[in-house]
C-alpha positions as CSV (number, residue, x, y, z in Angstrom):
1,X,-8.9,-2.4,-28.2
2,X,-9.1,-5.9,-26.1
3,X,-5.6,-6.7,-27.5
4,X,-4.1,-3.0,-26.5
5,X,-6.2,-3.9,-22.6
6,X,-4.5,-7.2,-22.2
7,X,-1.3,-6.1,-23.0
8,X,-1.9,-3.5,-20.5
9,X,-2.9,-6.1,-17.9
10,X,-0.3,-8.5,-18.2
11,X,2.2,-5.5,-17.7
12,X,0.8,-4.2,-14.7
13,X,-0.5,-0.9,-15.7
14,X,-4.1,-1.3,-15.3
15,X,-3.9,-2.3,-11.4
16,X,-2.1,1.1,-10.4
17,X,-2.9,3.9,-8.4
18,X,-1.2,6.5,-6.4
19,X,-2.8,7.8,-2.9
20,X,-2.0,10.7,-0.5
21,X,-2.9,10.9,3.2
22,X,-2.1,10.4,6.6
23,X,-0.4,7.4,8.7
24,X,-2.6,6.5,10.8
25,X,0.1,4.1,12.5
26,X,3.7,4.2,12.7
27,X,5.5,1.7,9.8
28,X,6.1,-1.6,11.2
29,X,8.2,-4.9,10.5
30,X,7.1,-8.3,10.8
31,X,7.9,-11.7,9.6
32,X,4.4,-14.0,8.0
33,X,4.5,-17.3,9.1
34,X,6.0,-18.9,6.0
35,X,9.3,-16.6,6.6
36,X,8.8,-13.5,4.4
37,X,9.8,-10.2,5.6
38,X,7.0,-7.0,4.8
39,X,6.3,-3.5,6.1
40,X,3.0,-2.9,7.3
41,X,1.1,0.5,7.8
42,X,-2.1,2.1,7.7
43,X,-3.4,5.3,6.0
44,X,-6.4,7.9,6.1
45,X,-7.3,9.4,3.0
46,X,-9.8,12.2,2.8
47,X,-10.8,13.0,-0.9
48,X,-11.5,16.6,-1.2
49,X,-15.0,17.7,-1.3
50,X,-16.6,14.6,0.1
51,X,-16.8,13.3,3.3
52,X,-15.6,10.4,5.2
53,X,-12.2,8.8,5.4
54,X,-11.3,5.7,3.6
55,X,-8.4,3.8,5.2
56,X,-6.1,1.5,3.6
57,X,-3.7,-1.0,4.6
58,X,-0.1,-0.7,3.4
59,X,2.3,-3.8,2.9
60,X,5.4,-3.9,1.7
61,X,7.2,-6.7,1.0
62,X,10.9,-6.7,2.3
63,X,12.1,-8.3,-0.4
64,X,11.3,-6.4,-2.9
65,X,13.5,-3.6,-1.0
66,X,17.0,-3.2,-0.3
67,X,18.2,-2.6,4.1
68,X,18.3,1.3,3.0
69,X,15.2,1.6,1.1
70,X,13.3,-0.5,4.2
71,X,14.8,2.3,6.6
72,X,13.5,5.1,5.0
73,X,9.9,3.3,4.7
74,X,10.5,2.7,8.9
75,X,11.5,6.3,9.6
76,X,7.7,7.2,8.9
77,X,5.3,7.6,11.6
78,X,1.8,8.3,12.8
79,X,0.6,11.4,11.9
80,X,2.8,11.8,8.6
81,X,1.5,13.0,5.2
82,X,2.8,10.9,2.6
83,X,1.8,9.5,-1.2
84,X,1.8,5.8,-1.5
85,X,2.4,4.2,-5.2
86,X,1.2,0.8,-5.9
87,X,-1.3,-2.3,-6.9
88,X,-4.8,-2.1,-5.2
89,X,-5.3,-5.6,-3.0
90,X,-8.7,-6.7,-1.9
91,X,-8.9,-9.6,0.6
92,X,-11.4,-10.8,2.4
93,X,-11.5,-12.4,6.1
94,X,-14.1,-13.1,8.5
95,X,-16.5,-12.0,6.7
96,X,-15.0,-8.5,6.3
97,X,-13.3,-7.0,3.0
98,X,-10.0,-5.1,3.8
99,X,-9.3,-2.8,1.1
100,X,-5.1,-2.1,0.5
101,X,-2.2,-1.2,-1.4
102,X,0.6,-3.4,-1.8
103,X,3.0,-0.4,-2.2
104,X,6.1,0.6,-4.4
105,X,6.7,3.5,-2.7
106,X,6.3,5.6,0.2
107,X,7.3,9.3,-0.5
């Protein structure tokens, strides 16, 4: 069983998840200070039958994405529903955890 779990690690699947909910901000670009190009976002997710919202942070990183692909990503707004696919990212700063998805997809 560990053999058939670190396959499954090296290849990615184990760090997946898919999440619905609700921009909380309109898509943004920017530019990190070492040069790389990402799209930036936040989300509200409710999960049915509990309360509370957990928000997430949503990058994605331009170059991972073609001009047309990083369009359609932009043309999303506050307020839209959408389901984000990608690897979970936990960072810390200040003292604070941020809790994220570095996304695949926005659909």
């Amino acid at each position: 069983m560990n053999e058939t779990l670190g396959e499954a690690e090296r290849d990615g699947a184990i760090n997946q998840l898919t999440v619905s909910g609700t921009l909380l901000t309109d898509v943004t670009r920017s530019v990190t200070s070492t040069g790389k190009e990402m799209l930036k976002a936040r989300l509200a997710h409710v999960q049915p039958g509990k309360s509370g919202v957990m928000t997430l942070d949503i990058t994605v990183w331009g170059s991972d994405r073609t001009e047309e692909e990083k369009r359609a990503m932009l043309a999303w707004h506050k307020g839209d529903s959408v389901v984000v696919t990608g690897s979970l990212s936990i960072r810390e700063w200040q003292g604070r955890t941020y809790v994220g998805i570095v996304a695949r997809a926005i659909d």
